[in-house]
KOLSE-263486 format. One record per residue (C-alpha): chain; x, y negated, z; residue in one letter. Coordinates in nm, 2 decimals, always signed. Last residue first. Example, Ala and Ser with C-alpha at 12.3 -4.5 7.8 and 13.67 -1.06 7.14 Angstrom:
2
{'A',{+1.37,+0.11,+0.71},'S'};
{'A',{+1.23,+0.45,+0.78},'A'};
REM end
This chain:
329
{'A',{-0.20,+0.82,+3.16},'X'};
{'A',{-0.45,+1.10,+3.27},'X'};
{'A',{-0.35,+1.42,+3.09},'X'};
{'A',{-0.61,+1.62,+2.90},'X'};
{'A',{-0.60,+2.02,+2.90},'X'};
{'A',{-0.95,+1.99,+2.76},'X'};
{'A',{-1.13,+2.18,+3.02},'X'};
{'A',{-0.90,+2.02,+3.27},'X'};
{'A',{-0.99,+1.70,+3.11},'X'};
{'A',{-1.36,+1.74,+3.09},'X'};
{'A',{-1.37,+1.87,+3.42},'X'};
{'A',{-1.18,+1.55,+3.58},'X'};
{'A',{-1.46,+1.33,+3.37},'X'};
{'A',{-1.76,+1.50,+3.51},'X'};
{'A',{-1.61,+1.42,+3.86},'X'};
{'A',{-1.54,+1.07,+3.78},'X'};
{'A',{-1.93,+0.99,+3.70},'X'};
{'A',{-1.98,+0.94,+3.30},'X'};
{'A',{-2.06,+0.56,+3.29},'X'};
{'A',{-2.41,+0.34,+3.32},'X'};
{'A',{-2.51,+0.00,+3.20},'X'};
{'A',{-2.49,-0.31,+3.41},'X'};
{'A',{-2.09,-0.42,+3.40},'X'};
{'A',{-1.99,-0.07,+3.28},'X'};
{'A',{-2.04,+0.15,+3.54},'X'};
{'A',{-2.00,+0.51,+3.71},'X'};
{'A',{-1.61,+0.51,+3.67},'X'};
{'A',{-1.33,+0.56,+3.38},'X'};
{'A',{-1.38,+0.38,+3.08},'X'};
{'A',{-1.15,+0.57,+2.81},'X'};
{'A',{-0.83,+0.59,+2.63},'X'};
{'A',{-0.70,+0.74,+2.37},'X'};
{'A',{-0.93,+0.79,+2.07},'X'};
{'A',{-0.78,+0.95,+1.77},'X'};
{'A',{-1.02,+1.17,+1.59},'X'};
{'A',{-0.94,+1.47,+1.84},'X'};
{'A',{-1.00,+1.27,+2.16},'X'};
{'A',{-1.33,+1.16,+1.98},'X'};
{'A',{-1.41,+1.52,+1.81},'X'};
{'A',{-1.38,+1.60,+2.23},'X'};
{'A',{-1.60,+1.32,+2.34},'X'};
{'A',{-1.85,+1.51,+2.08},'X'};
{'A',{-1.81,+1.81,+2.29},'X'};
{'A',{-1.89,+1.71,+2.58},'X'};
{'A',{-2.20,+1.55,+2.53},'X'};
{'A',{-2.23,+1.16,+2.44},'X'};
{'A',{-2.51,+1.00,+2.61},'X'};
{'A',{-2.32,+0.89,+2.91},'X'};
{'A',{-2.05,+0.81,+2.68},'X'};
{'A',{-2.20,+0.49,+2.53},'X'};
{'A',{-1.98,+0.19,+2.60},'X'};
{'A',{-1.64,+0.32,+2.54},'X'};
{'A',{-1.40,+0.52,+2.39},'X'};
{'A',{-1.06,+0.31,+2.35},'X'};
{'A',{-0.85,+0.32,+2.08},'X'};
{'A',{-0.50,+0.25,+2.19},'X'};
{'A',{-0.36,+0.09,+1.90},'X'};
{'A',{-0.04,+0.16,+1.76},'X'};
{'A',{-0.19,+0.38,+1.43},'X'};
{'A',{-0.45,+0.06,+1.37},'X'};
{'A',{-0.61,+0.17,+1.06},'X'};
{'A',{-0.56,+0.55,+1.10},'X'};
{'A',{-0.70,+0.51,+1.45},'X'};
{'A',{-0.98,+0.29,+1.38},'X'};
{'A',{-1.09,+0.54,+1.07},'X'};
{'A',{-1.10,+0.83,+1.33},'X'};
{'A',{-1.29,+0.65,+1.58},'X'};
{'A',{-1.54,+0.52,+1.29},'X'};
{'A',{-1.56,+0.88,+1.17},'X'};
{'A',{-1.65,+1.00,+1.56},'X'};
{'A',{-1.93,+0.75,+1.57},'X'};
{'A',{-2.05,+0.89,+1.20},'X'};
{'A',{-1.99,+1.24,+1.33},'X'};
{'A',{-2.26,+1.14,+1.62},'X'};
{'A',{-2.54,+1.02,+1.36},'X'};
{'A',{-2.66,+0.67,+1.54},'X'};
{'A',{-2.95,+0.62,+1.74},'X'};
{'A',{-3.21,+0.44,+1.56},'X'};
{'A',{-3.25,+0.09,+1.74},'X'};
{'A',{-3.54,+0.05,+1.94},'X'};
{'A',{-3.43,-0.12,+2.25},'X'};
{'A',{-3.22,-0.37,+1.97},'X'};
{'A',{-3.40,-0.67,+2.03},'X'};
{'A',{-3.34,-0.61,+2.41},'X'};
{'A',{-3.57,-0.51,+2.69},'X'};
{'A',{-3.49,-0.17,+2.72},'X'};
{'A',{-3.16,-0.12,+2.68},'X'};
{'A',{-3.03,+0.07,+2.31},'X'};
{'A',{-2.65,+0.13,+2.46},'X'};
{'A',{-2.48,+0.13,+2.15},'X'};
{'A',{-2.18,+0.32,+2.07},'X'};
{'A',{-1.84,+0.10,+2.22},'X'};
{'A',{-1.53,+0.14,+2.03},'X'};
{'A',{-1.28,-0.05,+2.22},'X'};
{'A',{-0.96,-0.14,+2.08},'X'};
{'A',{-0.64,-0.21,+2.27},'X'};
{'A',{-0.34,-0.36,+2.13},'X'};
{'A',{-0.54,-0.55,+1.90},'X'};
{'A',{-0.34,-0.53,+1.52},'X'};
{'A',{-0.10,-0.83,+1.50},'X'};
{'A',{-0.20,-1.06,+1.22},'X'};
{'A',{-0.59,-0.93,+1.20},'X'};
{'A',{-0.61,-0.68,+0.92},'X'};
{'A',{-0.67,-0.37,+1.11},'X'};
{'A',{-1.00,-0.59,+1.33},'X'};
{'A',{-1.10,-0.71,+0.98},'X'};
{'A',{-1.11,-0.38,+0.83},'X'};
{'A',{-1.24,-0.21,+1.17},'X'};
{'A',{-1.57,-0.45,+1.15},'X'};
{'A',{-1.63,-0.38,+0.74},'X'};
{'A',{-1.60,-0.04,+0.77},'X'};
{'A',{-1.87,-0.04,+0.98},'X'};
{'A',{-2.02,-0.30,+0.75},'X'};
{'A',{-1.98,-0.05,+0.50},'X'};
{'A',{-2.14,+0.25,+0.68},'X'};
{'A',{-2.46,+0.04,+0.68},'X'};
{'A',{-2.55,-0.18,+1.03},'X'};
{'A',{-2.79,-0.09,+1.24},'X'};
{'A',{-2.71,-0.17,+1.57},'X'};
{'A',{-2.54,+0.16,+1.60},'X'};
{'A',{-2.18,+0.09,+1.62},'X'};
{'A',{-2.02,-0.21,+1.92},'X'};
{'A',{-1.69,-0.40,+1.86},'X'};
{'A',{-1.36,-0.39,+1.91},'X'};
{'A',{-1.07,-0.64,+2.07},'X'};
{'A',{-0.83,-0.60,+2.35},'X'};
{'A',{-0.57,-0.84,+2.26},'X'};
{'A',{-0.20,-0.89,+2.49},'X'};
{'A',{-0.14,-1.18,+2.59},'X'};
{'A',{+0.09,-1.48,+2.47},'X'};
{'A',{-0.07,-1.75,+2.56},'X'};
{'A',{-0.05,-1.80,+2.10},'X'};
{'A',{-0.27,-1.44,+2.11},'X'};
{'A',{-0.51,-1.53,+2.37},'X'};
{'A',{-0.60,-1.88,+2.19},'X'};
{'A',{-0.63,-1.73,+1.84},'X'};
{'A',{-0.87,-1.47,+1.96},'X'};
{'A',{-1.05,-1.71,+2.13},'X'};
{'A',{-1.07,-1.94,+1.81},'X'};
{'A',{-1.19,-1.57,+1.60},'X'};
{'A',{-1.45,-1.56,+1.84},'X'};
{'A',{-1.56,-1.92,+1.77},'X'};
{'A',{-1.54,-1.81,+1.39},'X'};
{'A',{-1.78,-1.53,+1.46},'X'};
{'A',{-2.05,-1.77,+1.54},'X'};
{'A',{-2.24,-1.86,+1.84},'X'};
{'A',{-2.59,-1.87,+1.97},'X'};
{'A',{-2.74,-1.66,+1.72},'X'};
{'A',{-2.57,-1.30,+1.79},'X'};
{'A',{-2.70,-0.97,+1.61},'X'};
{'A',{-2.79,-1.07,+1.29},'X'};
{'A',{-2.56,-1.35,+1.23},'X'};
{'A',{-2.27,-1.05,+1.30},'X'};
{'A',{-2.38,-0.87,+1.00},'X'};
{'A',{-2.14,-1.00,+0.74},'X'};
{'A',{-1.85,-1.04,+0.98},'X'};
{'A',{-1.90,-0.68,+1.08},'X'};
{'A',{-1.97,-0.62,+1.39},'X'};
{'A',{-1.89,-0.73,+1.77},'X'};
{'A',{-1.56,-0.92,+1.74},'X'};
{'A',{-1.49,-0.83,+2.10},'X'};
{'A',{-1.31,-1.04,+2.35},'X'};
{'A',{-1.15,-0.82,+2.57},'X'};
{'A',{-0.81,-1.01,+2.75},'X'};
{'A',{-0.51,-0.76,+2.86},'X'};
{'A',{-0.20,-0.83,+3.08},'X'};
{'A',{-0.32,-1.09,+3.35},'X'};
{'A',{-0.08,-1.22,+3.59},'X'};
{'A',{-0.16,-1.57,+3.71},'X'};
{'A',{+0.02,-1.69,+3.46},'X'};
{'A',{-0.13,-1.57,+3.17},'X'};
{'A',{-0.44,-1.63,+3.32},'X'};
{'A',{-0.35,-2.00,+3.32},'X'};
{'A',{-0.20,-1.97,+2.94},'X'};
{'A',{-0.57,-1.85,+2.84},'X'};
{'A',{-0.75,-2.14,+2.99},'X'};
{'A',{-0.48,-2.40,+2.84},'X'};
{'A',{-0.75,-2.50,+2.61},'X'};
{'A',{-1.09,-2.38,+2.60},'X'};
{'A',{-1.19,-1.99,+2.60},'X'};
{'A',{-1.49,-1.82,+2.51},'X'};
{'A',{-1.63,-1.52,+2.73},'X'};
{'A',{-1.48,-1.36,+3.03},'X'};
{'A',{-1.34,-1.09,+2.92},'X'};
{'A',{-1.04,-0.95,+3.17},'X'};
{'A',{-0.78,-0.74,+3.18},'X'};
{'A',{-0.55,-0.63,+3.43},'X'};
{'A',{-0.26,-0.32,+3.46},'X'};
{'A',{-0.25,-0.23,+3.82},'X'};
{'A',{+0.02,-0.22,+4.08},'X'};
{'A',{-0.17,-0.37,+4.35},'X'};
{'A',{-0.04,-0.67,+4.32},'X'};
{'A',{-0.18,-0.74,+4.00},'X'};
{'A',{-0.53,-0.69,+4.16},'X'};
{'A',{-0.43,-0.96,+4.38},'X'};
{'A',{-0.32,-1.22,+4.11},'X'};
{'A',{-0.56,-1.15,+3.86},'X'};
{'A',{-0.87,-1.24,+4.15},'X'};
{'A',{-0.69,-1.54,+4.24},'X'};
{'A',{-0.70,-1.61,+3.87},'X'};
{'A',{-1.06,-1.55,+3.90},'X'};
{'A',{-1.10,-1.83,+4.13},'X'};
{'A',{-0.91,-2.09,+3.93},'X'};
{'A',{-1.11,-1.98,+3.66},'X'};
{'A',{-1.47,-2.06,+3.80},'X'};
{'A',{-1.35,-2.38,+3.90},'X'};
{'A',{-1.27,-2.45,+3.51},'X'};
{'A',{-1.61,-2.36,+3.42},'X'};
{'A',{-1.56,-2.03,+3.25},'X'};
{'A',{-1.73,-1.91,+2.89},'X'};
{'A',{-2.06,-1.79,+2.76},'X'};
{'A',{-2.07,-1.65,+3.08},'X'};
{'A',{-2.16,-1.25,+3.16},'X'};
{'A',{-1.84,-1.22,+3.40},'X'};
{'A',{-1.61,-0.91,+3.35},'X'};
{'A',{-1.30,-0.78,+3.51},'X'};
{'A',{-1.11,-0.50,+3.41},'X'};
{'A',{-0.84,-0.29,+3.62},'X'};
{'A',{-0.59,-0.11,+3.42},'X'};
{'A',{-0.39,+0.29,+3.51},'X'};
{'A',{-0.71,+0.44,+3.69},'X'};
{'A',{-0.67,+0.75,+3.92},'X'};
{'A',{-0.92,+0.75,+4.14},'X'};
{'A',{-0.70,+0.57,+4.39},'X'};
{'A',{-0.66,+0.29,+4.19},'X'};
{'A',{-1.01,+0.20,+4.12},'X'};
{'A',{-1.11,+0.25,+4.45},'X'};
{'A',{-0.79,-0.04,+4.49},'X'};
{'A',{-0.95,-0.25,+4.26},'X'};
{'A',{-1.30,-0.23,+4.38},'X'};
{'A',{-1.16,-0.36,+4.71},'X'};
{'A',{-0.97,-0.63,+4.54},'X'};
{'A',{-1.29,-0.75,+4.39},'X'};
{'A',{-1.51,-0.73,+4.70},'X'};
{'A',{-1.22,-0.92,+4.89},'X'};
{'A',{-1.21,-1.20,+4.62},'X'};
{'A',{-1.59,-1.25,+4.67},'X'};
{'A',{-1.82,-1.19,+4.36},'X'};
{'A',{-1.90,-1.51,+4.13},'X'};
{'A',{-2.27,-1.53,+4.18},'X'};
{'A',{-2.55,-1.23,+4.07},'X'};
{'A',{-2.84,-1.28,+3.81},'X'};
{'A',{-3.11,-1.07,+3.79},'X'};
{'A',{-3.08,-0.73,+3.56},'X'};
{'A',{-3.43,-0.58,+3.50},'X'};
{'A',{-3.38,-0.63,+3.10},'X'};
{'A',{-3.62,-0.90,+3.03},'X'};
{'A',{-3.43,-1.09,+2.78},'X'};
{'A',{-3.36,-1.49,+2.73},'X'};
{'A',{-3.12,-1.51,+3.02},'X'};
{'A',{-2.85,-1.24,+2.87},'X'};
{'A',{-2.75,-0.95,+3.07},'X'};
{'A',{-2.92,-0.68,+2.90},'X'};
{'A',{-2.70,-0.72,+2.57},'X'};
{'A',{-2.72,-0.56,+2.25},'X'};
{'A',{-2.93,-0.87,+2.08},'X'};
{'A',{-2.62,-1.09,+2.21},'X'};
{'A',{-2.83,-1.41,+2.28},'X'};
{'A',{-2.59,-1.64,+2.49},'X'};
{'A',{-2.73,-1.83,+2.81},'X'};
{'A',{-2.58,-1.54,+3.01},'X'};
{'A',{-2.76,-1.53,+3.33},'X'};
{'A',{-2.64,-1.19,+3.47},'X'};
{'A',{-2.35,-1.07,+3.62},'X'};
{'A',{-2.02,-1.23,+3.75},'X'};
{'A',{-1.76,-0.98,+3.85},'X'};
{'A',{-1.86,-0.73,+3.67},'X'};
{'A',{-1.60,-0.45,+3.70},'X'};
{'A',{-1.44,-0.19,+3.45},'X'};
{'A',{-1.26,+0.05,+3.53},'X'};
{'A',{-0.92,+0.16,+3.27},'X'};
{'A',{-0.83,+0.52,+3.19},'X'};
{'A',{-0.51,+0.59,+2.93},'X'};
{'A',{-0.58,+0.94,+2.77},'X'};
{'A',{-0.26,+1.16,+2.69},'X'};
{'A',{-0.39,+1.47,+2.50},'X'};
{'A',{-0.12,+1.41,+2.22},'X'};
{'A',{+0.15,+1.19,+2.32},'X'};
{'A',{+0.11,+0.85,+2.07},'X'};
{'A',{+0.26,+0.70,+1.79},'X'};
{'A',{+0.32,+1.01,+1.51},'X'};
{'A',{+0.09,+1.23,+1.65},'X'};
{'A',{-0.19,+0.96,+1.63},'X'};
{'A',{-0.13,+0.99,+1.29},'X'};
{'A',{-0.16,+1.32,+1.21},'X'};
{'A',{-0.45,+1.32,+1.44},'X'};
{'A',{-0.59,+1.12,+1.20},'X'};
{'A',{-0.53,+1.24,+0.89},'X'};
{'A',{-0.66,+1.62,+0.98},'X'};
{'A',{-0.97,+1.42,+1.11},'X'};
{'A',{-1.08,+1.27,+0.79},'X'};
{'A',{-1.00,+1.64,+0.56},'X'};
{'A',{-1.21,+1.75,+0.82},'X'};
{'A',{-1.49,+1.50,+0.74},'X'};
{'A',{-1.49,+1.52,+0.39},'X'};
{'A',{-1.34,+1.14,+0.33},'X'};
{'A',{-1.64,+0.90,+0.30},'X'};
{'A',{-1.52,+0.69,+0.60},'X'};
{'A',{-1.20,+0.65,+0.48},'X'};
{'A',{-1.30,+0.52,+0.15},'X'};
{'A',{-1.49,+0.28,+0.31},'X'};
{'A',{-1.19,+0.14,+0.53},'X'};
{'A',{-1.00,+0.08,+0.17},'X'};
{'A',{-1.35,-0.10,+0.05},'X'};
{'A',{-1.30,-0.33,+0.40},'X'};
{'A',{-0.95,-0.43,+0.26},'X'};
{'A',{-0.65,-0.32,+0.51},'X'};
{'A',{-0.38,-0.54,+0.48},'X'};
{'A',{-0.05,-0.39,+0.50},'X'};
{'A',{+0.17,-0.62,+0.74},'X'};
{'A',{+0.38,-0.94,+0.68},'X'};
{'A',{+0.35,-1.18,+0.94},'X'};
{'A',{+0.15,-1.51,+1.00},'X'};
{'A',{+0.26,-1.78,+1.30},'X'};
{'A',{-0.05,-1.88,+1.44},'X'};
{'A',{-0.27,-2.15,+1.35},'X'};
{'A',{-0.57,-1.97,+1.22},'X'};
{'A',{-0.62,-1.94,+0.85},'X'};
{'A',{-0.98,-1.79,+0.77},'X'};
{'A',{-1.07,-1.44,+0.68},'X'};
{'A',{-0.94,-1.35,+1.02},'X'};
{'A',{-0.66,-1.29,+1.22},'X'};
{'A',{-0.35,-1.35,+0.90},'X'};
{'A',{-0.26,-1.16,+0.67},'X'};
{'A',{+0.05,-1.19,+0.42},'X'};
{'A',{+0.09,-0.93,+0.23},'X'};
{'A',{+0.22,-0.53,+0.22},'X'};
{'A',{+0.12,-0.32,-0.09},'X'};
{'A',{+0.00,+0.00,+0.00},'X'};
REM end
């Protein structure tokens, strides 16, 4: 493949560009329509080549903030405008936080995530979660955290409080992403995005399957996440949680080889990415998190909640990995 100049996004951001093979969203396609075995042969080739096979990376997520998101993410039960059950919580304590982290620890997690449902942090707001990066830090734990859009200087103060990893997912597709999220556009993602990388962090970025989007616009999302100037670090694959009370309650629930084709393509797109299995597992049997393993995906969500919706609980996790012979990294 022809290597070229690439830069985040379809637009020109302002950071410095590299030369990397671009992946065009019709490349991607072509993945996806590979026979299927002939599609998971090719990935675990590459993963081979960049990663230990059967090592999974496990990170826990916490919401620190919940509720009361002014934003209208039609997958999400923590926005305002949606009757989802979920009431709006303050800023947790520091003490809360640091206790979670620790649990965290001793189950065996390797990264400790923190997420607030804002459309982006009040300044007083930051100072207190860089406390928060500071003590789970101290712990001896990896820390990320997604906290919505960033203004300037924000992501340099994280930086310096200690944070390793910031989540801001490009959702979809940029075609399709005006069909699921009216209150911003995908350009002010892309300006986060921008902001995390020039502070110097590392990117967790994915997005979310089963909204309804084509097989294309799949491909679409993981060509723009390969093409992006330096691939996310970390990419989360989330399959979608249809919660009651969202636009998308009724969504049709996605084929489960079609999930495990999009972990498969994200893996041969991104070969140094960990690819993270997320949103979704509770509904994923055994065996598909298996084709997922298999296809590529090296990390996981580890604990009995993300932000609102619910996780595999730990125990079910520990037999899955001694059934699998799967080492915790």
């Amino acid at each position: 493949m022809e290597a070229q100049t690439i830069r985040i996004a379809p637009r020109a951001t302002s950071a410095t560009p590299v030369t990397a093979p671009r992946w065009s969203a019709e490349q991607v396609l072509a993945l996806f329509e590979l026979p299927f075995m002939d599609l998971m042969f090719r990935a675990q080739e590459v993963h081979r080549a960049h990663f230990e096979p059967g090592a999974i990376q496990r990170s826990t997520l916490l919401s620190i903030k919940t509720g009361g998101c002014p934003e209208d993410c039609h997958y999400c039960p923590q926005s305002v405008r949606y009757d989802t059950g979920v009431t709006s919580q303050d800023l947790l304590p520091l003490d809360d936080v640091l206790a979670a982290a620790q649990a965290a620890k001793d189950a065996g997690a390797s990264r400790f995530c923190m997420g607030a449902a804002w459309r982006g942090p009040k300044q007083r707001d930051l100072d207190k979660v860089a406390e928060m990066v500071r003590a789970v830090k101290g712990l001896g734990l990896q820390t990320c955290a997604t906290l919505g859009m960033l203004k300037d200087g924000q992501a340099e103060q994280l930086r310096d409080a200690g944070l390793d990893y910031y989540n801001h997912n490009i959702d979809t597709a940029p075609e399709y992403y005006g069909d699921i999220i009216g209150t911003r556009g995908i350009d002010d993602r892309y300006d986060t995005l921008d902001k995390v990388r020039q502070a110097g962090l590392n990117v967790c970025c994915g997005g979310i399957v089963g909204m309804g989007e084509t097989r294309a616009q799949r491909a679409g999302m993981i060509a723009t996440l390969a093409s992006m100037e330096t691939p996310p670090e970390s990419v989360p694959i989330n399959n979608l949680v249809a919660v009651p009370g969202t636009p998308l309650a009724g969504a049709e629930t996605l084929d489960p080889f079609e999930f495990v084709r999009t972990i498969a393509c994200a893996r041969i797109t991104m070969p140094t990415s960990y690819v993270r299995l997320s949103a979704g597992r509770t509904e994923m049997s055994d065996e598909m998190q298996a084709l997922c393993f298999l296809a590529g995906a090296n990390s996981i969500f580890y604990g009995e909640l993300l932000l609102t919706t619910g996780n595999p609980e730990a125990g079910r996790d520990a037999q899955l990995f001694a059934r699998l012979n799967l080492k915790a990294v």
